[in-house]
Each structure stands twice: as C-alpha cells, then as structure tokens.
C-alpha positions in Angstrom: 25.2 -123.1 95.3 25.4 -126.2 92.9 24.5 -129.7 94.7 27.9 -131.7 94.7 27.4 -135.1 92.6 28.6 -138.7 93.9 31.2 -140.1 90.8 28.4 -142.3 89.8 25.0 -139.6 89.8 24.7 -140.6 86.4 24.8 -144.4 86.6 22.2 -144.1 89.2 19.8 -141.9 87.4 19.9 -144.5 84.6 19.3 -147.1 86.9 15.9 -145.4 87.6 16.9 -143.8 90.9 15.1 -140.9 92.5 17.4 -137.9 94.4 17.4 -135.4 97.3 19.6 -133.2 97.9 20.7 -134.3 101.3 24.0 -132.2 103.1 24.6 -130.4 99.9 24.9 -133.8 97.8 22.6 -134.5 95.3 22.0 -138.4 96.3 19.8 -141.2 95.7 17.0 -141.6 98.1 15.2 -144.7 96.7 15.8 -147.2 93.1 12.9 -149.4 93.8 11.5 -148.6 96.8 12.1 -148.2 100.6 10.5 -150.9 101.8 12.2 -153.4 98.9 15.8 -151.8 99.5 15.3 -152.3 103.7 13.6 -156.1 103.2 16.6 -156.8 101.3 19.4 -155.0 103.8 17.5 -157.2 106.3 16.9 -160.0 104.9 20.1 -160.7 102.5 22.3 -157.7 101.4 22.0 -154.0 99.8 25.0 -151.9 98.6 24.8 -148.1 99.1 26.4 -145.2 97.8 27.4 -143.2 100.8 30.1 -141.3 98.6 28.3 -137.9 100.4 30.7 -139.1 103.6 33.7 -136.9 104.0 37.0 -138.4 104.2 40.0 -136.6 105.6 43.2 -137.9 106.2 45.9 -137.0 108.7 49.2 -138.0 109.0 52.9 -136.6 110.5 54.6 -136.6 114.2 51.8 -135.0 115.4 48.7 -136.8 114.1 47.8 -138.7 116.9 47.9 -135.8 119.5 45.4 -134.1 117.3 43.2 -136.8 116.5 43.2 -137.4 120.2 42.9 -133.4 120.8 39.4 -133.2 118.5 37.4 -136.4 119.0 36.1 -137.8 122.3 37.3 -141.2 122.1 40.8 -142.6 122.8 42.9 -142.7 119.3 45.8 -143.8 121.1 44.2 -147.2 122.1 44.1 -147.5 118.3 46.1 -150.5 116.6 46.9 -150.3 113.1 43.9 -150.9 111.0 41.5 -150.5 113.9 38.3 -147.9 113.8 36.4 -146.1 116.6 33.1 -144.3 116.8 33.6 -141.0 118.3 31.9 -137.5 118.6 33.7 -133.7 117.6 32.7 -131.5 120.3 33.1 -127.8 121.4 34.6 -126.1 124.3 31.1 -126.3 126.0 31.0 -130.0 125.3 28.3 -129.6 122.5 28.4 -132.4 119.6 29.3 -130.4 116.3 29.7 -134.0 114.5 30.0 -138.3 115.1 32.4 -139.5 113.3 34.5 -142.8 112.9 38.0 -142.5 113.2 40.4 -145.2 111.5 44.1 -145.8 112.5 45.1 -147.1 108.8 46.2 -150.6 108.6 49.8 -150.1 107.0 51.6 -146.9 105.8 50.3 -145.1 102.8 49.9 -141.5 102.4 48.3 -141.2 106.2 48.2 -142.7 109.1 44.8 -142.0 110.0 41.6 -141.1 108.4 38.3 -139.8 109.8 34.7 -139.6 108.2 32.5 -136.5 108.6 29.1 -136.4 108.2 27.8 -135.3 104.6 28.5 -131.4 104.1 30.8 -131.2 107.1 34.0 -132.1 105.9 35.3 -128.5 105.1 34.2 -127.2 108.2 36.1 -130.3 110.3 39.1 -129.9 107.7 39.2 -125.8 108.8 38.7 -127.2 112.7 41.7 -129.2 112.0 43.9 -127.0 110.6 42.8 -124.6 112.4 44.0 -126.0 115.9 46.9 -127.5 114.3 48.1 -124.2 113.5 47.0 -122.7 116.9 48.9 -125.1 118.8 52.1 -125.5 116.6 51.4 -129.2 115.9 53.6 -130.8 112.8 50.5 -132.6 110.9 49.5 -133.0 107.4 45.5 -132.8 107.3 44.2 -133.6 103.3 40.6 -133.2 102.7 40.1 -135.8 99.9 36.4 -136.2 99.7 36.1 -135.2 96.0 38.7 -137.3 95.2 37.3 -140.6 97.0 33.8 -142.8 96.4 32.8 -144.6 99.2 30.0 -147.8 99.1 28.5 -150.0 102.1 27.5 -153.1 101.7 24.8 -154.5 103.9 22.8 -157.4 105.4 23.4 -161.2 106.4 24.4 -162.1 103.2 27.6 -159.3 103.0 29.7 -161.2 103.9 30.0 -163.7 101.0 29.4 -160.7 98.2 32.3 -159.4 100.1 34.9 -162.2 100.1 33.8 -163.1 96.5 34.3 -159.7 95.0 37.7 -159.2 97.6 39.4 -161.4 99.1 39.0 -164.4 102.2 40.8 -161.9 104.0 37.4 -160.0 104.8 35.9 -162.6 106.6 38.6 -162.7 109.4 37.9 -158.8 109.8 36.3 -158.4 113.2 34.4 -155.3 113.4 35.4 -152.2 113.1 38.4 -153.9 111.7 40.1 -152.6 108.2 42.3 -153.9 105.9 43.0 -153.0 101.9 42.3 -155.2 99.3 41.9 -155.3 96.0 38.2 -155.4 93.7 38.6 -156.1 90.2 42.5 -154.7 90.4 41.6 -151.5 92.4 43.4 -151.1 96.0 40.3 -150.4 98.3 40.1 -149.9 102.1 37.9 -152.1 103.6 36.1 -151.7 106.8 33.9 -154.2 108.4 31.5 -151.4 109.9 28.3 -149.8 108.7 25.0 -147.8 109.6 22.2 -150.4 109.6 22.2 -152.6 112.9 23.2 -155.6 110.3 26.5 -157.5 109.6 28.6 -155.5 106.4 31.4 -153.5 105.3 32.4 -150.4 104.1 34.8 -149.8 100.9 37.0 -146.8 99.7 38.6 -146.8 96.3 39.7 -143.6 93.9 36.3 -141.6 93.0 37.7 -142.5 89.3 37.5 -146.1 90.3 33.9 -146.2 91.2 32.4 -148.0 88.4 34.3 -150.6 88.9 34.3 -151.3 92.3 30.5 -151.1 92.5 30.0 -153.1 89.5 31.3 -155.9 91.0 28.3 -156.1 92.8 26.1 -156.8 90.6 23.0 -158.3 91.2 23.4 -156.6 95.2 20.5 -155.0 95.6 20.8 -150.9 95.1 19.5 -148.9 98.0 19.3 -145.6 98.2 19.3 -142.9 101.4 15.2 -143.5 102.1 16.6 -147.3 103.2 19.5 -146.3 105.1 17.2 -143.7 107.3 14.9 -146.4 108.1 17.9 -149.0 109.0 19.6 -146.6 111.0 16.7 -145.2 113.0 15.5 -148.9 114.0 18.8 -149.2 115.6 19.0 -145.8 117.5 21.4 -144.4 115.6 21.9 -141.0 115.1 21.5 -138.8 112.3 23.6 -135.4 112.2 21.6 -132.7 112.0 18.3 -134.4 113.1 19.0 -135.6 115.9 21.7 -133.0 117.1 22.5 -129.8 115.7 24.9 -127.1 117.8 22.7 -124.2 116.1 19.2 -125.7 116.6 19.5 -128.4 118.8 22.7 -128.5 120.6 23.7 -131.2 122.8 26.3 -133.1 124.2 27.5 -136.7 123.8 25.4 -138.1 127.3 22.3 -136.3 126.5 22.5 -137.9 122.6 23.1 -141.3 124.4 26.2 -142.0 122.9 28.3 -141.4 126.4 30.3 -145.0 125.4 32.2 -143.0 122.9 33.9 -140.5 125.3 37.0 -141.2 127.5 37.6 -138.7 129.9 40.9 -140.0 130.5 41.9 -137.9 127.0 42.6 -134.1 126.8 40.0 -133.3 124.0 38.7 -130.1 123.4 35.3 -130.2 125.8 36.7 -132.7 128.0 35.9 -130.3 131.1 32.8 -129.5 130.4 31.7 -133.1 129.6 33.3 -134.5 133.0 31.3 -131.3 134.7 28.4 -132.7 132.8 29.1 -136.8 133.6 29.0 -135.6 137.4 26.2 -133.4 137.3 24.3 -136.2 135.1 21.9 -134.7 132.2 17.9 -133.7 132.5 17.1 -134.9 129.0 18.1 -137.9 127.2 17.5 -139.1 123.7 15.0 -142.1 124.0 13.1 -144.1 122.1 9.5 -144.8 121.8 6.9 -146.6 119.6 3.3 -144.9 118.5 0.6 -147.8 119.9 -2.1 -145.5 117.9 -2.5 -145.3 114.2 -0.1 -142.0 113.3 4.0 -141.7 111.8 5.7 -139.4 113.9 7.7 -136.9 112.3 10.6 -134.7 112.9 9.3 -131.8 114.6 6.5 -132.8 116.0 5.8 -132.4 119.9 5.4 -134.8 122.4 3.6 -134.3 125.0 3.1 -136.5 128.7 -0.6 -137.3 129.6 -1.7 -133.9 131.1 -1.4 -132.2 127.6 2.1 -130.5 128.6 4.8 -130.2 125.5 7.9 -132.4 127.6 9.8 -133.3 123.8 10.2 -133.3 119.8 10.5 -135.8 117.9 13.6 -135.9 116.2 13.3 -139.1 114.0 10.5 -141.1 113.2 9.3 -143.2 110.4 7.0 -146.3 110.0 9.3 -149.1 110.7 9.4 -151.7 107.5 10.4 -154.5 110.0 8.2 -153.9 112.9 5.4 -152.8 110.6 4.8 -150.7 113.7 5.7 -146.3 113.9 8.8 -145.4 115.9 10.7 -142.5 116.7 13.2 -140.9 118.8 13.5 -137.6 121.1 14.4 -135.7 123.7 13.1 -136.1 127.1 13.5 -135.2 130.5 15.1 -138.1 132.2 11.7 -138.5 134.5 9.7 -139.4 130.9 12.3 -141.5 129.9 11.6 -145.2 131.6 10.9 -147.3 128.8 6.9 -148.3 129.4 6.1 -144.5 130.1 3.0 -143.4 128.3 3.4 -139.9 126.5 1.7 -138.6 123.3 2.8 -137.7 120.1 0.9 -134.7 118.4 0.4 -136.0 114.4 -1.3 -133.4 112.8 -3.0 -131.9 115.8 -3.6 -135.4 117.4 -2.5 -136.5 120.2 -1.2 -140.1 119.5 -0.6 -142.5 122.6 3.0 -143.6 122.9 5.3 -145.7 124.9 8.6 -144.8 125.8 11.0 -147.9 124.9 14.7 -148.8 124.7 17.1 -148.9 121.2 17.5 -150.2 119.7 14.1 -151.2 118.2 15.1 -154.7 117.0 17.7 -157.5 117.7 
C-alpha cells in the first residue's frame, strides 16, 4: 500500500529532510539533526509537521452523547473552545487509542473535533459510525484528515512566533484552550496544546493552505519526528503503538499511567471494566527509569530485577539530549516500580544497571 504524503512532502524534501514511514505516513524524521531540532524546542522554539494526526469531526443532536459514549473523559464538562486528553477503549477497558478531544470554539461545520493517532483515523471514523448506527444516534461523523494540515509550534519562545504570525489573541489562550484565527489570511484553529513538555500551540488550516501557514514561520526552526520522540519520551508521554498496542501489548488507561483522563462518572464503552479494574488496582504500571551504566535502551529490550529474572520491556527509550543521560519507560509489576529500585536493562546481552524513577524526566 502507498505511504500517504503530508501536503508539504515535497517542500520538506527540498529543505534537506530525511523520512520514515511512520503509521502509514511518509514523514520527516530529522532536517538537521535530532539533537539541533530538540536544543532548539527546548531552548527557544521548533515547528513540526504533525499533518500524519487524524482529524475527525462530529457534529448534530447527538454529538455529545457519542463523544461522551467513546472516550474516557467527560465531554460534557467541555466549554466551547475547550480541549481534553482522553483514551478510546474497548469493552474490556483496553486502550485502542489517546486522543484529544476539542469542543470547537464557535459554530462551523462541527461542534467537536477529535485527533487520532497517525494511521488510526479510519479505524476510529468506522468505531464511530459504527456505534452511531448501532445505537440510533442523529450525528454527522466527517473524516477530514486528507483534507487538513496540521503544524505544532514548540518551545519558550512560541509564544511570540505565535502572536506575531496570528493574533494577541493567542497569548490569552490558557492551555488546552482554542480559538481560530487567521495566518497570512487563512482561518486556522489554534490550540495552545502540544507533545513536548514545553509551552506551544497547535494550528489547523485547509491541507491546500499549508504553504502558507507554515511559511510564516520562517526562520522557526524545522523539526522533524526523531525530535518530537525524544521531547515526548522525556516527559512520559505516550506513544501509540509503543507503548500500548490492544494486539501486542494491550492495556488499560491505569496500567499506562494515564488514570487522570478517565471519569467513571461517564457511561463510556469500558467504563465497567475499568471501575472493576480502579477497585482491584493494577499489577503492572508504566514507569520510568534511567540507565546509571553506559548502554541506550531500546524498545524491546528486557528488563530484568537483580536476581537475573525478566520482570519488564522496555517500551521507549532513547539517549536523552537534555539530560545527556539514557532513559526509558516500561512495564512493571507495581512491587519494581518505587522510583530508586535498581533493575537491569539487557543491551545487547548486557545487563545494564538501572534505577526506577518518576516522569516526567525533566521540569
């Protein structure tokens, strides 16, 4: 099957950029490097390309009662122009996605619009529809991925690329707040939210828009998905299928750590089976820990506690740019999980000494 293309591939590859194919999506992974597109996300600002992000829209009578139905959060708490992290889970309680659901700001074609991970957003458009249909509920559900590009733009110094290429109006956005704007004559949706731990927003326009709305941000630096892995993991945050996957690593919302984005008060499909779960309390957790020996810890490999027995896999790990130090995440049994336990990580048939330690990994 062909790789989908963000609306600007091309512009990228002639800026020098490098791609993987990454959730069907043929996307930029580095233009410079990693370690110059992190320093500058960290250090002043970095726009990304994150058009790979699915975007689905739902709106009608009955939007709210399926938002509410299929995410784990409460959509009804929602004030216009408000966003919430959430997860999609299964009957079972078992995370098929994360997600970030938005109540749009004003009326437009929707009233609410949710992101998918990359190459998830036909299977969440069918899950919608799907139980839409089941249930008799009068919603419109639009999956307008192709038809959108979506940029983030990162780092202490967002803010005033923001409001320069925008409007003031982006500096009063608290986070996770949206409004739409205008760049350079083109109506975007703009979010104060993003995936690196640092201050930044997040911009929708027309995919036939993209030029422009990127180029206004010249001089920003360019980073690419090698940058925003690295961002991400120093925070703790999760990557769809890495960290969870309901075919080869299936888990629920507690386990992955992320129990602040469920409300049991809502009827959502898993709701049962995550309050049995809340009750019983979960026997592994996601957790964090850094490598004290020299070693990067990769997804995949084991860990192991001091007796030599496997107790874990890493899921993510990397050499963190900021820490200059090698961190990772995995699953543990809640007894290995204390931050200051000592484990080992198996690099290449090494047994690495480790120390369990809370996310995120910097302030």
């Amino acid at each position: 099957m062909a790789l989908r293309m963000p609306p600007l591939r091309d512009a990228h590859a002639e800026r020098g950029a490098k791609f993987t194919e990454f959730g069907g999506w043929d996307m930029p992974v580095e233009f410079d490097s990693i370690r110059t597109e992190h320093g500058a996300v960290r250090g002043s600002a970095g726009i990304f390309d994150v058009s790979h992000m699915g975007q689905i829209e739902v709106s009608g009578p009955d939007a709210l009662t399926l938002m509410d139905r299929l995410t784990t959060n409460d959509v009804s708490a929602l004030d216009p122009g408000r966003a919430q992290y959430a997860a999609v889970t299964d009957e079972t309680g078992v995370m098929l996605d994360d997600t970030v659901v938005y109540r749009l700001p004003e009326a437009r074609d929707a009233d609410y619009l949710f992101v998918p991970n990359a190459g998830h957003d036909a299977e969440m458009y069918d899950r919608w529809t799907g139980y839409r249909d089941e249930h008799g509920l009068d919603a419109t559900v639009e999956n307008v991925t192709d038809e959108m590009a979506m940029f983030a733009v990162q780092g202490p110094d967002a803010v005033e690329h923001v409001v320069e290429a925008t409007d003031p109006v982006a500096r009063d956005l608290r986070f996770l707040g949206t409004a739409y704007t205008t760049v350079e004559g083109v109506e975007v949706l703009l979010s104060r939210s993003g995936y690196t731990g640092e201050d930044g927003f997040e911009l929708l326009c027309p995919a036939d828009a993209a030029a422009t709305v990127y180029g206004a941000f010249e001089g920003v630096q360019p980073c690419g998905l090698g940058a925003r892995d690295t961002l991400r993991l120093e925070m703790g945050y999760l990557l769809s299928g890495q960290d969870f996957d309901p075919e080869t690593d299936p888990r629920s919302p507690f386990e992955a750590d992320i129990g602040f984005a469920v409300d049991l008060d809502t009827a959502f499909v898993g709701r049962d089976a995550l309050a049995a779960a809340a009750e019983a309390g979960v026997e592994e957790r996601l957790t964090g820990f850094k490598l004290l020996d020299r070693g990067v810890p990769r997804h995949g490999y084991d860990i192991v506690d001091t007796d030599g027995r496997i107790v874990g896999t890493v899921t993510s790990g990397t050499m963190s740019p900021t820490l200059n130090e090698p961190i990772g995440m995995g699953y543990l049994p809640v007894e290995h999980a204390d931050p200051g336990t000592t484990l080992r990580v198996v690099v290449r048939g090494e047994r690495k000494e480790a120390r369990v330690q809370s996310t995120p990994f910097i302030q």
